[in-house]
N, C-alpha and C positions, 0 to 999 in steps of 0.2 A: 681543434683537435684534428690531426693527420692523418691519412692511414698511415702513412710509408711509419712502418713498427709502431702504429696501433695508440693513438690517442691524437688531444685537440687541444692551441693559446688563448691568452686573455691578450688582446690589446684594449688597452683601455688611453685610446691617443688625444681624447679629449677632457677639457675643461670646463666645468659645467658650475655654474651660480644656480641653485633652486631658486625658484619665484618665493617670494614673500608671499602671503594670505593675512590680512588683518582682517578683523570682526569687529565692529565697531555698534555695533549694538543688535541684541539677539531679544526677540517680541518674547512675549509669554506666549507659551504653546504648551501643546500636548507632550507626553515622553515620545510620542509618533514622530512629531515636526522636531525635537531635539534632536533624535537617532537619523534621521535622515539628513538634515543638515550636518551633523557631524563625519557621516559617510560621505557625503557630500565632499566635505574637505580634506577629507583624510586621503580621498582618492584623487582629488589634484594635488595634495601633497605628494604621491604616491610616486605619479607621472609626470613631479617637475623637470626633472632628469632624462635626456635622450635615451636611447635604446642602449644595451652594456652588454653585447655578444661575447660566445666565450670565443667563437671565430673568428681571424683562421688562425692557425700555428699548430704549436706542439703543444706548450702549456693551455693551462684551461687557468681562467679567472677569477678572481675572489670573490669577485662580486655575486648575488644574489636577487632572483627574479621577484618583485614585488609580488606581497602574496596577493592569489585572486588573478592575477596575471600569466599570462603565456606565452611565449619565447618560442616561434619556428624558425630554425637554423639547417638552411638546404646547402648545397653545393657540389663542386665534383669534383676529382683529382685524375688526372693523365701521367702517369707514371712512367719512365722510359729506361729500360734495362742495358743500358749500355755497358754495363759490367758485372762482377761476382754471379753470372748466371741466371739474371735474373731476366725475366719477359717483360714486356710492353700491357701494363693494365689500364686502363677507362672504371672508374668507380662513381658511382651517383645512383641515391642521392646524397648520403651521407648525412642523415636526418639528425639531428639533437634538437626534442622537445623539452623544455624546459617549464616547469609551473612551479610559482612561487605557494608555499604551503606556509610560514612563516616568515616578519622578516629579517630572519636571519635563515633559512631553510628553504632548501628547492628541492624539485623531483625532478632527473632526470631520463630519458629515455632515449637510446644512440640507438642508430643504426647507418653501417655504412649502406646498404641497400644491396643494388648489380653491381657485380667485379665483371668485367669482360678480357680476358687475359689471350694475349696472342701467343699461338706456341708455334714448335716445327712445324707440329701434324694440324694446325688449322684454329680456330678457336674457341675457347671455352667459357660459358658461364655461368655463374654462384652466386646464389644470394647469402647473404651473412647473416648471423647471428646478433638476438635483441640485444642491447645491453641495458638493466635497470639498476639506477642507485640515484643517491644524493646527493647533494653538497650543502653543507655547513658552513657558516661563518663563526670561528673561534676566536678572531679579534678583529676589531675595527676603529682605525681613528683619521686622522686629516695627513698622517705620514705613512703610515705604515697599515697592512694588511692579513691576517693570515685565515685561512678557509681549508677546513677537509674535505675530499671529494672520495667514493668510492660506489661500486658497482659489481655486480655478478651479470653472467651472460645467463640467457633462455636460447632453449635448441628449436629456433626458427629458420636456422640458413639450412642451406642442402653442398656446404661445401665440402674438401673434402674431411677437414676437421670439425667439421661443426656438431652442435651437440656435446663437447668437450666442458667441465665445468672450466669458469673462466673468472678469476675475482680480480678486483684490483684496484689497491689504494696510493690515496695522491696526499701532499701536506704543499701546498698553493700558497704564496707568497706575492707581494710587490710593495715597492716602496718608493716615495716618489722624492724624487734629486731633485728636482726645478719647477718651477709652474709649466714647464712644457714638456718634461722629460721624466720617466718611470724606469724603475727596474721592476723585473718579475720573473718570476722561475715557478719549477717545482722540482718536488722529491716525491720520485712515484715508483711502484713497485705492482709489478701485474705476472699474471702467471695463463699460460696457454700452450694449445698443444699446436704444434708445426711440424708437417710430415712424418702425424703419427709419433713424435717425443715432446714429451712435454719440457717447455722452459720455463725457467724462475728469473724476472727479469729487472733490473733494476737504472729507471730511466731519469736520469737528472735534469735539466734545460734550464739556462737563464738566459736575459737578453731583456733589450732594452726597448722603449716604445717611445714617441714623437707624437709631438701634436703642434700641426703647422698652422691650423687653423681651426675654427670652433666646426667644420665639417671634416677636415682632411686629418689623418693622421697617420704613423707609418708604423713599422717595429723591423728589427734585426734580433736572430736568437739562434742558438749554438746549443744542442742537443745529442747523449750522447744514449746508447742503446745496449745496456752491457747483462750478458747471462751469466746466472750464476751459480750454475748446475752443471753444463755442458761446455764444449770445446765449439761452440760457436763464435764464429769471430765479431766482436763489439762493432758496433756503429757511430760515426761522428758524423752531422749533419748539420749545416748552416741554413738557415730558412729567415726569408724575410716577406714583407707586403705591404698593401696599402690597402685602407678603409675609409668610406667615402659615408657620412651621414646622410642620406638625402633626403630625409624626413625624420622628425624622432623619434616616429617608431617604424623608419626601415635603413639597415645599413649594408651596401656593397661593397664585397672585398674581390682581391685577387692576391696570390701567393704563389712562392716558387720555393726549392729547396734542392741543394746539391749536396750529394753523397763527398765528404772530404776526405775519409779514405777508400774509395772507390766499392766498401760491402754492404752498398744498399742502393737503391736507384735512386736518380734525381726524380723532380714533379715536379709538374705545375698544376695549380689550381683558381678556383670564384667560387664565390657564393653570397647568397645574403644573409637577413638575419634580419625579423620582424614581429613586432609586440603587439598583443592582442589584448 
């Protein structure tokens, strides 16, 4: 998820076989030694699969955090206002904790963190606003995907909107074209206030993800930012990146993104993204 208008992708660029677990014979025991053993397996079943961040991009990911488990997703974004009026921001850390509650259910909790914004008169900085909600998974199979995601904000930042009620729902999607190649999108809908007016905002994105190797994988994704209340002018924005597994449970990224019709800034960004 991005700041540049306010949300976060799945790349999901890898291919993953779980390990098998065979049992081939269980002693007579107590319910104690049964229950443990069986935790026991459930929980390297849990963790045969590498790490599945929702970062970086625009879309956020189908997938869900095994429950019991914990999901830190840091990073930052440098923002450059080379057009529509917009200044030069520094944002970090851009926190999404993620814990798995069921599995098919997560808790999450965003926050982009310091904005450091460069103006005429010198610069300014704000901290943002929590964001809490969830994500669900509403279908699951070996092609196809689909998960709801949604959130309300809490008044922790000190910018100058913050404190604003802020809600907003997502319908998360991907489906996979090749043993190396994915589509993914969403259909999201959030609402916020900006220079004191509030906007009704309706954010679509899809785009494609790669998987070059059982570490490396990439994506490309085309994102559009449209209000739908005011005479704000829409956003078109192409954002792409790479994601490096280097362990399975830690994965570094890096991401860029360019404004295609010049009313929003380009960024670049990293981060990682590591299970606990």
């Amino acid at each position: 998820m991005t700041t540049a208008t306010r949300k976060r992708q799945r790349l999901e660029p890898f291919t993953h076989t779980a390990n098998s677990l065979h049992l081939y014979m269980v002693p007579k025991a107590g319910l104690y030694s049964h229950l443990t053993l069986f935790l026991l397996l459930f929980s390297f079943g849990l963790l045969a699969e590498p790490i599945q961040p929702d970062r970086p991009g625009f879309s956020t990911g189908t997938y869900t955090v095994e429950p019991g488990m914990v999901h830190l997703e840091l990073g930052f974004q440098s923002s450059y206002g080379d057009h529509a009026d917009e200044s030069d921001t520094f944002t970090a850390p851009l926190i999404n904790v993620r814990v798995g509650l069921t599995p098919t259910t997560e808790l999450n909790i965003f926050m982009d963190g310091w904005s450091r914004e460069r103006l005429n008169s010198g610069t300014e900085t704000s901290a943002s606003d929590t964001l809490v909600g969830a994500k669900h998974r509403l279908l699951t199979n070996d092609k196809y995907n689909l998960s709801l995601l949604g959130y309300v904000s809490l008044p922790t930042g000190n910018a100058e909107d913050s404190g604003r009620f802020t809600p907003f729902l997502g319908l998360l999607w991907d489906y996979e074209i090749a043993s190396a190649v994915s589509a993914f999108g969403t259909l999201q809908f959030t609402s916020f206030v900006d220079d004191g007016q509030r906007s009704n905002n309706f954010q679509p994105a899809v785009g494609l993800a790669f998987s070059h190797t059982d570490k490396l994988g990439t994506f490309i994704e085309y994102y559009r930012d449209m209000s739908l209340n005011n005479s704000t002018s829409d956003s078109d924005i192409f954002d792409a990146g790479v994601a490096y597994l280097l362990t399975d449970e830690l994965q570094l990224d890096i991401n860029f993104g360019i404004s295609i019709d010049r009313n929003s800034s380009d960024f670049i960004g990293a981060g990682f993204a590591i299970r606990f």
